[in-house]
Steps between C-alpha positions, in 0.01 A plus 500: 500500500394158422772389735350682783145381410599181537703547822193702694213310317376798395336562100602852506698743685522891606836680362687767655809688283712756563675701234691205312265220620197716371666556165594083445128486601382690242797338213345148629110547480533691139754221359298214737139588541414114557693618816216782544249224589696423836467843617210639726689827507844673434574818756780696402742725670736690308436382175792569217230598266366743285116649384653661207304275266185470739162526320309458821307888583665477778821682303340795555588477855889449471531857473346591862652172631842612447421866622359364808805259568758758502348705735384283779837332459697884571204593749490146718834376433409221362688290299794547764653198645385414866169729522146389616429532179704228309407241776087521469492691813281784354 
């Protein structure tokens, strides 16, 4: 990050993950947070993670999350390789 701060001449960047990248973006700003400072905001896709321990209220929506998931993933097909769907289309 620094690296690239120094390359663009920008303080701060905008991070995108997906699935691994998100997780060793999450590993790095809990066991870096001085790195937290360069960050105007992390987007992730796909994270490897888990609300299990969550104390946010927002727990209480996991439940209807998940329900809602599964079926507009069986009713729109989403999810499968090559639709509308996985490209941003819709």
């Amino acid at each position: 990050m620094q690296a690239h701060c120094r390359l663009t001449g920008h303080d701060k960047i905008h991070y995108i993950g997906h699935g691994m990248g998100a997780t060793a973006f999450f590993v790095m700003a809990d066991e870096r947070p001085e790195y937290n400072e360069l960050t105007i905001m992390a987007n992730m896709m796909g994270p490897v993670a888990s609300t299990e321990h969550i104390n946010s209220p927002i727990r209480y929506l996991k439940p209807l999350v998940k329900a809602m998931h599964v079926s507009d993933c069986t009713v729109l097909g989403m999810g499968a390789m090559g639709t509308p769907w996985n490209f941003g289309i819709f």
